[in-house]
C-alpha positions in Angstrom: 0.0 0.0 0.0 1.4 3.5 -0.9 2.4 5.7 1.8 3.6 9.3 2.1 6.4 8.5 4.4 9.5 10.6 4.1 13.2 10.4 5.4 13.5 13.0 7.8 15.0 12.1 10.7 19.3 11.3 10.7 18.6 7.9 11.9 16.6 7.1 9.1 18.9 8.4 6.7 22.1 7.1 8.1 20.0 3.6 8.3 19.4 4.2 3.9 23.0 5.0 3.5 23.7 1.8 5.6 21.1 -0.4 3.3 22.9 1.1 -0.1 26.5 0.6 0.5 26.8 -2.5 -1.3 24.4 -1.4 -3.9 26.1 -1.5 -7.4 23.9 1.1 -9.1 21.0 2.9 -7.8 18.2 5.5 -9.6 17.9 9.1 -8.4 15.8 11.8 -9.2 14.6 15.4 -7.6 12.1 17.5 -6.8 12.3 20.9 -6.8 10.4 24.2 -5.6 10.9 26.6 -8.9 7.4 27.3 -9.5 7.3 28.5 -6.6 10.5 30.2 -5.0 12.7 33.1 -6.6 16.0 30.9 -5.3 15.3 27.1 -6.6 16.1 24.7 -3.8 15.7 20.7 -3.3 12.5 19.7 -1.4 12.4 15.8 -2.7 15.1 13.5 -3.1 13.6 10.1 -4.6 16.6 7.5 -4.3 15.7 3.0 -5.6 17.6 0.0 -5.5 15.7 -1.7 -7.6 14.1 -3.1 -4.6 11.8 0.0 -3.0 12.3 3.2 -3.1 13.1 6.2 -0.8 12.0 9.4 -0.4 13.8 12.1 1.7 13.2 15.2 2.8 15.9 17.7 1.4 14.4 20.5 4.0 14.8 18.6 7.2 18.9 19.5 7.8 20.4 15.9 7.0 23.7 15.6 7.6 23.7 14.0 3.8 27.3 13.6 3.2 26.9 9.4 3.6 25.2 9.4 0.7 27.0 12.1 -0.9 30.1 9.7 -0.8 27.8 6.8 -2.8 27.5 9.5 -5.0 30.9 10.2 -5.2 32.1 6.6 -5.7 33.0 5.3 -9.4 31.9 1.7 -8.3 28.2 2.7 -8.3 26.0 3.9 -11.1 24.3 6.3 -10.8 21.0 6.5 -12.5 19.3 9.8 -14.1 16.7 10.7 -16.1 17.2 14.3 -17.6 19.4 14.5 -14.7 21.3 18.0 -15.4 18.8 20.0 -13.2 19.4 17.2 -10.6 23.0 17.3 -10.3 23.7 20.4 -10.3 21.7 21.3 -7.3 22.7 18.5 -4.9 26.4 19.7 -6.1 25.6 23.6 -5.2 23.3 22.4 -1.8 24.7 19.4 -0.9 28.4 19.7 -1.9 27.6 16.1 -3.8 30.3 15.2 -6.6 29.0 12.5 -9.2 31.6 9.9 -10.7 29.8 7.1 -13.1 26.5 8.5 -14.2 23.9 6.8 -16.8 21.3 9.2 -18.2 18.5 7.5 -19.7 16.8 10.8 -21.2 20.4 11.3 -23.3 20.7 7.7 -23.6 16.8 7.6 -25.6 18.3 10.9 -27.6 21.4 9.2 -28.7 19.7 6.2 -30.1 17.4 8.4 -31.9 13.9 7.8 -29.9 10.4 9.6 -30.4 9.8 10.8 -27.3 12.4 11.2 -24.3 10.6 12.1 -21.7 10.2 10.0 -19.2 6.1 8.9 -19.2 6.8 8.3 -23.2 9.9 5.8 -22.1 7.8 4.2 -19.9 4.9 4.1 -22.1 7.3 2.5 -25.0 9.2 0.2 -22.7 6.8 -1.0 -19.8 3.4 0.2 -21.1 3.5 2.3 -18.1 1.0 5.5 -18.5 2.2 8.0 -15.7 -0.4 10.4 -14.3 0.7 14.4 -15.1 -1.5 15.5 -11.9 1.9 16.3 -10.3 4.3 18.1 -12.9 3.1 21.2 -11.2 2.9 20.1 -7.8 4.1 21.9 -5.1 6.8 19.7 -3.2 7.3 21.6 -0.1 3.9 20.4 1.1 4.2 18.7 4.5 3.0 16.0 5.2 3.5 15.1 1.4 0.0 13.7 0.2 -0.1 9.8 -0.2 -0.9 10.1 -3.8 2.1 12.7 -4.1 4.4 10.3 -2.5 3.8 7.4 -5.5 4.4 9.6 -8.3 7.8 10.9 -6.8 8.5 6.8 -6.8 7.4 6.2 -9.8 10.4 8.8 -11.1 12.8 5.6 -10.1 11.1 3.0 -10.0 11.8 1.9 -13.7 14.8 3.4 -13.9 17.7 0.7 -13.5 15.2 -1.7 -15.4 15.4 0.8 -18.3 19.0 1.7 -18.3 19.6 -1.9 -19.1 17.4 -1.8 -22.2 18.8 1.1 -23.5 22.4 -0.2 -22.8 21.9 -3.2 -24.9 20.2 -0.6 -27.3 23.4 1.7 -27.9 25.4 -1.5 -27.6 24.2 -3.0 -30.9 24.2 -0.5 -32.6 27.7 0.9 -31.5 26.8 4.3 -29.9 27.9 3.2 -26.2 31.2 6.0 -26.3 29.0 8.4 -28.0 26.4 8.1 -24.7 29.1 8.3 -22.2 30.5 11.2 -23.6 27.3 13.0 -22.7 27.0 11.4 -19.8 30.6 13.1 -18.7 29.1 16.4 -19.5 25.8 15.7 -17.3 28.2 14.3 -15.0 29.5 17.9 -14.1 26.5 19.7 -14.1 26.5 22.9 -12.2 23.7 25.3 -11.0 23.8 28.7 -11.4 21.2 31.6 -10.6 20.3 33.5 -13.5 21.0 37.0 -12.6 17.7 39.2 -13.1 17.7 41.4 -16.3 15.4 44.7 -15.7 15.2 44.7 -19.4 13.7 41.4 -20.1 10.4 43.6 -19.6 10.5 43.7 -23.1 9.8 40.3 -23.7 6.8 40.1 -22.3 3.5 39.4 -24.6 1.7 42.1 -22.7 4.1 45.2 -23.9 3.0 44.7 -27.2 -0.9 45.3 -26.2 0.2 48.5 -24.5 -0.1 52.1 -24.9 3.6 53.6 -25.3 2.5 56.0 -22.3 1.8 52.8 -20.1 5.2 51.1 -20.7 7.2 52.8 -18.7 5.1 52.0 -15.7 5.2 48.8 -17.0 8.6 48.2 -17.0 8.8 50.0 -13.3 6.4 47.3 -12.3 8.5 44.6 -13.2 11.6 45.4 -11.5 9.3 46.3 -8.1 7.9 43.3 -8.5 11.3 41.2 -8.9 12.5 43.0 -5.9 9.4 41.8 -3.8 9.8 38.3 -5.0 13.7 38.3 -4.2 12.9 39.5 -1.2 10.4 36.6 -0.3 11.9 34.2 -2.3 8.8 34.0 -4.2 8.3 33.3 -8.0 7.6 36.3 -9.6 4.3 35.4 -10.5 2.9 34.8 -6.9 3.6 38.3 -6.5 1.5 39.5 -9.4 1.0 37.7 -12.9 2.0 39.5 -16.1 -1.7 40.7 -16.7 -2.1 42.2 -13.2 0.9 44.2 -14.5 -0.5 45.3 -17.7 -3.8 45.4 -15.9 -1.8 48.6 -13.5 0.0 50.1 -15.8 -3.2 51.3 -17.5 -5.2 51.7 -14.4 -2.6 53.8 -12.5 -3.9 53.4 -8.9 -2.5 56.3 -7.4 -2.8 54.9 -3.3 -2.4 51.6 -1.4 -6.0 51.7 -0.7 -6.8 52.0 -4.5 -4.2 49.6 -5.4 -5.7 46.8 -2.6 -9.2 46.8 -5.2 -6.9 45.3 -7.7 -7.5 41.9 -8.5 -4.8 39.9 -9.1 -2.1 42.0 -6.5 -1.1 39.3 -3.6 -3.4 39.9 -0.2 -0.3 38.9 1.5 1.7 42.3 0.4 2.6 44.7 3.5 2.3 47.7 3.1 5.9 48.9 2.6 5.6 46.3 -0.6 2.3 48.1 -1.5 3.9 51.3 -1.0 6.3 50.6 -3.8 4.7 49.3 -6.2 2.2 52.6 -6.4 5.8 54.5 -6.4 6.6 52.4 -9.4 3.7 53.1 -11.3 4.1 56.7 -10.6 7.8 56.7 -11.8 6.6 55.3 -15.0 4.2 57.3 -15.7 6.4 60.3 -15.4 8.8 58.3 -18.2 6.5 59.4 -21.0 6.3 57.5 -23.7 8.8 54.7 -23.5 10.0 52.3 -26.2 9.6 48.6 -26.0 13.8 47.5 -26.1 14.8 45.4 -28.7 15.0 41.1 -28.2 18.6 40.4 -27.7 18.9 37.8 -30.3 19.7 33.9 -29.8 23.1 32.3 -30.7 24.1 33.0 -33.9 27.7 32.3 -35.6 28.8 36.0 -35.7 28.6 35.3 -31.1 31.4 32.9 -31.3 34.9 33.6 -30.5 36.2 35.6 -33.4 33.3 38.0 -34.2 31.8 38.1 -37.8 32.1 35.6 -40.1 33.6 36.3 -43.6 31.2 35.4 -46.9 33.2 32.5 -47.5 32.8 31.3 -43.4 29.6 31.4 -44.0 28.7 30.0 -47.1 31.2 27.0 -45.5 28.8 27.1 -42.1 25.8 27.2 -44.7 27.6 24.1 -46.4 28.0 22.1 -43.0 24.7 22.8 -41.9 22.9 21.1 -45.1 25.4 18.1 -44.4 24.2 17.7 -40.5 20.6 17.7 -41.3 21.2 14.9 -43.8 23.1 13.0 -42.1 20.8 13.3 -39.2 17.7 12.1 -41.0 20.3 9.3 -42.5 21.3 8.2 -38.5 17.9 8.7 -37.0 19.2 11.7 -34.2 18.3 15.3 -33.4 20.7 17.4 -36.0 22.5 18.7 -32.4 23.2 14.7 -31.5 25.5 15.0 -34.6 26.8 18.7 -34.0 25.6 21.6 -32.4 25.7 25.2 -34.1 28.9 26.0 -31.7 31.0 23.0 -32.7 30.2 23.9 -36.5 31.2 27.2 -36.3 34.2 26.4 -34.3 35.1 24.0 -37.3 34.4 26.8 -39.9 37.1 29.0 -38.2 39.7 26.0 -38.2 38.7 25.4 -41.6 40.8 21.7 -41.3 41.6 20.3 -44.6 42.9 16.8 -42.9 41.2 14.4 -40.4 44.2 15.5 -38.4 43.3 18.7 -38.1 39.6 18.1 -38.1 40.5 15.9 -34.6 42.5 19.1 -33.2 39.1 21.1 -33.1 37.9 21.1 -29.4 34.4 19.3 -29.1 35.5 16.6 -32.5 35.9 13.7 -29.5 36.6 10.4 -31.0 33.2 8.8 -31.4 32.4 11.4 -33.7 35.5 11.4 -35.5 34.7 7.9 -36.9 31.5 8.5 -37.5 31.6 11.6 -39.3 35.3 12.4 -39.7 35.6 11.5 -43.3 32.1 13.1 -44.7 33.2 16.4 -42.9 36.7 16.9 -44.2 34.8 15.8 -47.4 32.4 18.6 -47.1 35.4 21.4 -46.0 37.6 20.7 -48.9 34.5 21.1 -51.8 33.8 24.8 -49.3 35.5 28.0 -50.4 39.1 28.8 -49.6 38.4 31.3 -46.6 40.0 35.1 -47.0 42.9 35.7 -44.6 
């Protein structure tokens, strides 16, 4: 029978470290609170033998460097399932290192699959059909509901069952060192908080809808908003949605009392927090008119290291790009399982003639070499010779 249990005591947990230090490989996976906080941090750590599976409670204090030291050891593999997210906040809130990882979300990409996620592997391997009722739970709920509970077991449940199938998978068809080279860059996963940018105002869908008079206390809205949520370590949105700040910008409540009538504006604001955000309307509306700021644009070759590329960089980049989606169709991957658009444009500035030089660009590890060594020198010599 299900149960909501959770390791939260260090007796337990010492007890679970105890049980697992023979184990040979074990499945992991996390639950997180960023829907809901400003500062994501672990609530849920789901950990299975293959025999039951654990839950503990990432908020009780553990002393959790026993099982940090599993972690740690190359003996044991340790089972993901999209696990960058994972890994790089039991590193940053644990001080957890990783050695011997298997991913089973990149090993389903390497081999090609439809579907990664983990309810389609599931669904393809085990006729499992997983429940979404909790992809936007919140996880910091305590007790955690019984129901709750099974689906964060669920997460590893399968898991070392299905790393075996996809082994044998990437083992017949020869893509094992191709897997484990992904595996080595999951392996060293770090988080990092993404600094708030006042001008990402401009992205939102509402701007567009609004009055160039409105926009400037628009975009004063967002920043006293992200100060509030910072502050609480709220998401953003629990402070106000994006349509409660379009909604204000027009309206322009002009006192706390006016600005409590607004639906949509948390009833849990003080009012210092109240306060500032009718300061921040009226500092926008004093802004005038107020252009939206331009997108800053995604990658693009002219980003890499070494600025603009020439016409004849290009039309080689061009040239390399045709070949990858090709060959991608041809091999059954994603286009970036055979090479992103930062490896081809490091390639284009090398412009190697030989294999030799081809296997001096950084990111041309050996897997990929053999696979697409020849084809890509091929491709490089029939491009234009580039200007100096």
């Amino acid at each position: 029978m299900p149960n909501a249990s959770m390791i939260d005591s260090q007796p337990e947990f010492d007890a679970l470290v105890q049980r697992l230090a023979n184990a040979t490989e074990i499945a992991i996976d996390c639950e997180m609170d960023s829907m809901f906080s400003y500062r994501t941090s672990l609530c849920v750590v789901q950990v299975g033998d293959g025999e039951r599976e654990d839950l503990i409670d990432a908020s009780s204090g553990l002393d959790t460097s026993g099982l940090s030291a599993i972690f740690a050891n190359p003996e044991v593999c340790k089972v993901f399932h999209g696990g960058e997210n994972d890994i790089g906040l039991l590193r940053a809130q644990w001080g957890s290192d990783f050695a011997t990882i298997f991913d089973t979300m990149a090993g389903a990409q390497v081999l090609g699959h439809d579907g990664v996620g983990l309810a389609a592997s599931l669904k393809r391997h085990f006729d499992v059909h997983v429940s979404k009722k909790f992809q936007k739970a919140d996880w910091r709920v305590r007790p955690l509901p019984v129901e709750q509970a099974e689906y964060a077991r669920m997460d590893v449940r399968y898991l070392l069952e299905l790393r075996d199938i996809l082994l044998d998978e990437l083992e017949e068809l020869g893509r094992v060192e191709e897997a484990e080279s992904e595996f080595e860059r999951i392996r060293q996963a770090h988080h990092e908080h993404k600094d708030f940018d006042p001008e990402s105002w401009g992205r939102c869908k509402s701007v567009k809808k609004l009055d160039p008079t409105h926009r400037g206390a628009f975009r004063e809205l967002f920043v006293a908003r992200d100060a509030i949520a910072c502050d609480r370590n709220w998401a953003p949105y629990r402070v106000m949605q994006e349509s409660t700040l379009q909604d204000l910008a027009k309206r322009a409540p002009k006192s706390v009392s006016d600005l409590r009538d607004v639906r949509g504006v948390s009833r849990r604001l003080n009012e210092s927090e109240l306060t500032a955000i009718v300061d921040a309307i009226m500092r926008g509306r004093e802004a005038g008119e107020v252009k939206v700021p331009k997108n800053k644009r995604g990658w693009s070759p002219a980003q890499a290291a070494g600025g603009p590329m020439t016409p004849e960089q290009q039309a080689t980049f061009d040239a390399l790009r045709g070949w990858r989606t090709e060959r991608a169709k041809k091999r059954g991957v994603d286009v970036a399982r055979v090479a992103t658009n930062a490896l081809l444009a490091s390639i284009v500035r090398a412009h190697p003639t030989s294999r030799e030089g081809l296997a001096a660009v950084e990111g041309m590890e050996a897997w990929r070499m053999r696979e697409y060594g020849d084809e890509l020198t091929e491709v490089l010599r029939a491009t234009p010779t580039q200007s100096p």
